[in-house]
C-alpha positions in Angstrom: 231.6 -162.1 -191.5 230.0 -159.5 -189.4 231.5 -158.5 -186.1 229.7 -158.8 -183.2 229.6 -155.0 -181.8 229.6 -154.6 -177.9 225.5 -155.3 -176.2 225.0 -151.9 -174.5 222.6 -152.4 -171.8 219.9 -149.5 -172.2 217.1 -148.8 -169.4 214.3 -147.9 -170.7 212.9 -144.4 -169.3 209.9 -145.2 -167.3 206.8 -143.3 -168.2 206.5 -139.5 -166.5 209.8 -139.8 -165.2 211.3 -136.5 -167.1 208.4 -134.5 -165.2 209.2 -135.0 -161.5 211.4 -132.7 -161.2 209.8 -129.7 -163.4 206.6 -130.8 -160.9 209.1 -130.2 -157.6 210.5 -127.1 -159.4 206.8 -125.4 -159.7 206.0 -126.7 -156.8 208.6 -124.9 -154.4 208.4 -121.9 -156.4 204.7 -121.9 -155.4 205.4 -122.0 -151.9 208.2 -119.4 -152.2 206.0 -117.2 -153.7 203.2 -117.9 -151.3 205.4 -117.3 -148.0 206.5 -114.0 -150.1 203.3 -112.8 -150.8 202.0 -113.4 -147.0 205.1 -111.7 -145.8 204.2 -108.6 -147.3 200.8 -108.2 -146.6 202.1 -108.9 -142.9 204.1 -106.2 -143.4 200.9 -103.6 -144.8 198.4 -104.5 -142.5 198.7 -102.5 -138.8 198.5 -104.6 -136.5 195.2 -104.6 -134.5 194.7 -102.1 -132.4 194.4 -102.1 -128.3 191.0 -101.4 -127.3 190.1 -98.1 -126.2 190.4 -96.6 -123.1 187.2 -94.9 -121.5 187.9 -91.8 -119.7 185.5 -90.9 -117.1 183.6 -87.3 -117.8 185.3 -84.7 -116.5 183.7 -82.8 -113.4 182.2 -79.3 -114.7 182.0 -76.1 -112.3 179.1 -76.1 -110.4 178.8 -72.1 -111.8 175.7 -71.4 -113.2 175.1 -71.0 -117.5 174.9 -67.9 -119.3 173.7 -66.8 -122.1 175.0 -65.1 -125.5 172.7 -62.3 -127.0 175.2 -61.2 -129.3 174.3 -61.7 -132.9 177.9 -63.0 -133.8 178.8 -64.1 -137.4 179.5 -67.4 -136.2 177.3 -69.4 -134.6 177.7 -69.6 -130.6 176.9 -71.1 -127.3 172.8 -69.7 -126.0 173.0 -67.7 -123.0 171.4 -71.1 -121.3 174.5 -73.5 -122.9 177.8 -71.0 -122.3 178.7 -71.5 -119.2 180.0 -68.6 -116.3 183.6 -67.0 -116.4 185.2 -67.4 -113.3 185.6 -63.7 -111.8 189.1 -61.7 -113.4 191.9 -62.0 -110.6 192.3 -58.1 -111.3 188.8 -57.3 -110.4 188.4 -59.8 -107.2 187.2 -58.2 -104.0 189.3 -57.7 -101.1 187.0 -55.9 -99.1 184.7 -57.1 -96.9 181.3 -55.5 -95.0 178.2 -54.6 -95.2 175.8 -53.0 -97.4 172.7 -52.6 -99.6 173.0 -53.1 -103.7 170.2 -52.9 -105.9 170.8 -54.1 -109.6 168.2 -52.5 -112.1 168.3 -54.1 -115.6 166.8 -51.7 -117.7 165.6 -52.3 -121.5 164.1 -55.4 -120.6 161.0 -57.0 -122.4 162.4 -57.9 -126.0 163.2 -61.8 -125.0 162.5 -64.2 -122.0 165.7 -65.8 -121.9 167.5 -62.6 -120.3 164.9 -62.7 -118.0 165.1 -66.5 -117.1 169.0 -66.2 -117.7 169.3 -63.6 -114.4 166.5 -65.5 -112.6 168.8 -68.0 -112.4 171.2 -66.3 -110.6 169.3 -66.6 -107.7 169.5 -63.0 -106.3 166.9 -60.0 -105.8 167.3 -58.5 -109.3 164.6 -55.3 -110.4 163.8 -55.5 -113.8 162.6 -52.0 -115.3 160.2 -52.9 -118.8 160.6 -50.4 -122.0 156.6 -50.8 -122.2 156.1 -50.7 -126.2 158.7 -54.1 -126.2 157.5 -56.8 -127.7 157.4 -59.1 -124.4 157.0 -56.2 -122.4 154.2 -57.9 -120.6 154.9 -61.2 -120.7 158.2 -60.9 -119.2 156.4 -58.5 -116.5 154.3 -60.9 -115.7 157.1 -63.7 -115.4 158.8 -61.2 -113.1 156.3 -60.9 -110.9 155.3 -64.2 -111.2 158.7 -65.4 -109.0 159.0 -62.5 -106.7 161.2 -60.2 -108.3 160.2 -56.1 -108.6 158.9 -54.4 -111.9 159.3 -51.3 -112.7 158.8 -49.1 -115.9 161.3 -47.9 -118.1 159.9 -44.3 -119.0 161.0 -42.9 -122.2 162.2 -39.3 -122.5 163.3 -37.3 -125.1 167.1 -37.3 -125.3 169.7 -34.1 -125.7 170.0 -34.5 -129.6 166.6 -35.8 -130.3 165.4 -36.4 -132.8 168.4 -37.5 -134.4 169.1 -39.2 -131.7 166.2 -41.8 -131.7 163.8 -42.2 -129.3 160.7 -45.0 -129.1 157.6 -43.6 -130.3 155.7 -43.7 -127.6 158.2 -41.5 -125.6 157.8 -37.7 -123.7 159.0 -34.7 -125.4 159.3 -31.3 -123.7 157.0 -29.9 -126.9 154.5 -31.8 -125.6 151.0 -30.4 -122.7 150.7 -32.0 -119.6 147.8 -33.6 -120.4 149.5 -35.4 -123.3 152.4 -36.4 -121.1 150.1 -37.9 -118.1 148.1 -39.8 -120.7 151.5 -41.5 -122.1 152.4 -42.3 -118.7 149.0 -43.9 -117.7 149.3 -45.9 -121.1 152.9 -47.5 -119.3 151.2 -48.7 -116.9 148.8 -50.2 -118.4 151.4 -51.9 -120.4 153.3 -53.3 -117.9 151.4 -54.9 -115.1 152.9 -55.1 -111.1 155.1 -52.5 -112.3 155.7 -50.6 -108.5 158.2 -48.1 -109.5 159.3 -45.9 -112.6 162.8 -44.7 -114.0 163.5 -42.6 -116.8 165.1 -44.4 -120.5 167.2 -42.2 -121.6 165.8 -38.5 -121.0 169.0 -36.6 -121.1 167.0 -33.7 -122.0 163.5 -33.7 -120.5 164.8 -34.5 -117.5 166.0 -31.2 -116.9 162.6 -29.6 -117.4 160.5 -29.5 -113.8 157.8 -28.6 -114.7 157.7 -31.7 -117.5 158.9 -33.7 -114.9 156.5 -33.2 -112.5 153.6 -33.8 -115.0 155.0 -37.1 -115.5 155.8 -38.0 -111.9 152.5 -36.7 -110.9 150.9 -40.2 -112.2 153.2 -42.0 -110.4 152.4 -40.3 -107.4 148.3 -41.0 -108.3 149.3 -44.7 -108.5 151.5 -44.7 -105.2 154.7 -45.6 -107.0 158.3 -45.0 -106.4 160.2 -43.2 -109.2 164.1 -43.8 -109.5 166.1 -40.7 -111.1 168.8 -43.0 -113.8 170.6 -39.8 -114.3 171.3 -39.8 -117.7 172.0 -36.1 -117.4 173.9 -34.2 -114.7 171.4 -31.5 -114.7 168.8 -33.6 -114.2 165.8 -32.5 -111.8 164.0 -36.2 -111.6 164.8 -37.1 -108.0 164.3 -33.6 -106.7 160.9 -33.5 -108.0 159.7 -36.6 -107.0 160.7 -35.6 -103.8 159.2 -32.1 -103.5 155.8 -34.0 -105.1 156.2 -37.1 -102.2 157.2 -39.8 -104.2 159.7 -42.0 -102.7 162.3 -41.7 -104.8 166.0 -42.9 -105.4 168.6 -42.0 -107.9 171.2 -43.9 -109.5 174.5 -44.4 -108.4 177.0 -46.2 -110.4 176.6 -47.6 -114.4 177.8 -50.9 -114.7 177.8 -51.1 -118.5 178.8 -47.9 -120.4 181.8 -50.5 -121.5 180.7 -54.1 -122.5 183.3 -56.2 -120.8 182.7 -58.7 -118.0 186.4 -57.2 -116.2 185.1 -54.0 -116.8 181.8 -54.4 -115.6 183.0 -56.1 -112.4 185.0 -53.1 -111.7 182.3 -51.2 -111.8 180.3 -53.6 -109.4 182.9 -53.4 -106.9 182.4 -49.4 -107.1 179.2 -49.7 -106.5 179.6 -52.1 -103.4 182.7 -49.7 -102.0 179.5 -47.0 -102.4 177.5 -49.3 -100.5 179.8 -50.2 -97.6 180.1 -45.9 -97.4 177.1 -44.8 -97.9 174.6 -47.9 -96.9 173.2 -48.8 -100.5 174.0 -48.0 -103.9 171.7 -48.3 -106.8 173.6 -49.5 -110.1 171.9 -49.7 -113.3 173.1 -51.9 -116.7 171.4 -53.3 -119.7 170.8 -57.2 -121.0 174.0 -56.8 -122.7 175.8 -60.4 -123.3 178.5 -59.2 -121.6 176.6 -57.9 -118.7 174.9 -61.0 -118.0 177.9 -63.0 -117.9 179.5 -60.4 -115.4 176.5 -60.9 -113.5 176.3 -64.3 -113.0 180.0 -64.3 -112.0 180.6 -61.6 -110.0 177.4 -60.9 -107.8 177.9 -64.2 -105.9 181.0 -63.5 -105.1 180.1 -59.9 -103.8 177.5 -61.8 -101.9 180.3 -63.6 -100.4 181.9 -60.2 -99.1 178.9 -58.9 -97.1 177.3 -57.0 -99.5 173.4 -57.5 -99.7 171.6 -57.5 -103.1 167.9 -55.9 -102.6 165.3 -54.4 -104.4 165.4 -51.2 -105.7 162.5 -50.0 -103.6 164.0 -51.0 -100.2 167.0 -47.7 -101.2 164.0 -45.4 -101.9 163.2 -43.1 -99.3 
């Protein structure tokens, strides 16, 4: 007889139940991962950033610009972009009084921006035109145009000529009288309104009189004033104008033998102590970068200091 073995009772698994909880499982590791993965980029990404603050523009010096003639190996500011130095502390006036300045800027007529660059400093400037320059006439006429006094730079033959050069169009001591007086005519012609000569270089011819006062005898024709620059001590310029009746001048001070603006305010102080001592001083320079930034920062302030910037005609006599 069989025995009856014990009834085990025995659920059935329902269907899909063995999955739940792999499905949970996968399920939170999801989310795990999720929150991981936008934890980190959190972390990466900067957070945004505050919006800018505008500054206003800063307020400029009302000095005027200046230019830059130089040819530099870098690139650089025009003369019409740079802008003014403000005058050396070393070099600042103390004195104060009275007196006459002329400023003659010789060499001009290669470029109209020197011109327009010391136009702008709003003082009476005497430009004195090499007559075979290429804007020789142009900028005369400019010149003239505004006011300002032209003159013509003469060309002479220098001590060491002719290694030392000299434009081609220039006087040499070899030369007749005739030949000279017809050179000096032809500068005339080149360089309209002119008013007044001066010598360009001349180191040597200006020691001849009798060369000299072939030269100065057109000026005297024409009724023009003839300013010795005094390139040589020996010179015999403003002695011979004088003994012909030309009203003459002759050169007092060099502002730039040394192209620095401290340097070249120096110098323009000398020629305003001259001034203040003597009544006017006539100071010659060049379109030199250097020079025109000296210019434009130093002449207002000797303006400031009594000193009176004229013409070079009105310290002719």
């Amino acid at each position: 007889m069989a025995k009856k073995g014990r009834s085990v009772n025995r659920r059935k698994p329902s269907p899909g139940g063995g999955r739940r909880p792999l499905v949970a499982l996968i399920a939170v590791a999801i989310v795990i991962a999720l929150a991981l993965f936008f934890l980190e980029k959190s972390r990466k990404e900067p957070a945004p950033a505050a919006p800018a603050k505008v500054e206003a523009p800063a307020v400029t010096s009302p000095h005027l610009p200046i230019p830059e003639h130089a040819k530099p190996v870098q690139q650089k500011l025009s003369t019409a972009q740079a802008q003014a130095p403000k005058p050396h502390a070393a070099v600042v006036p103390r004195a104060h009084g009275a007196g006459r300045v002329a400023i003659i800027i010789d060499d001009m007529g290669s470029s109209m921006q020197e011109l327009q660059t010391l136009q702008s400093i709003g003082l009476p400037i005497t430009y004195s035109i090499i007559p075979s320059l290429p804007r020789a006439r142009q900028v005369a006429d400019s010149a003239h145009a505004a006011g300002a006094e032209v003159m013509v730079h003469m060309p002479m033959e220098p001590e060491g000529y002719p290694k030392q050069k000299m434009e081609s169009i220039g006087l040499l001591v070899t030369m007749d009288d005739a030949e000279i007086a017809k050179r000096v005519s032809d500068y005339f012609s080149r360089v309209p309104h002119a008013v007044g000569a001066n010598n360009h270089m001349g180191s040597r011819f200006t020691q001849h009189a009798d060369k000299m006062e072939a030269a100065l005898g057109v000026l005297k024709e024409k009724g023009v004033f003839f300013i010795d620059s005094r390139t040589s001590p020996a010179s015999v310029g403003y002695q011979t104008a004088r003994a012909l009746g030309i009203k003459a001048g002759t050169r007092q001070v060099f502002l730039d033998n040394v192209q620095d603006e401290g340097a070249i305010g120096k110098q323009l102080f000398e020629a305003a102590a001259v001034a203040r001592k003597r009544g006017g001083a006539i100071a010659i320079c060049h379109p030199h970068p250097a020079t025109l930034r000296a210019l434009k920062a130093y002449l207002p302030e000797l303006a400031k200091t009594g000193i009176t910037f004229v013409y070079a005609s009105a310290l002719t006599s």
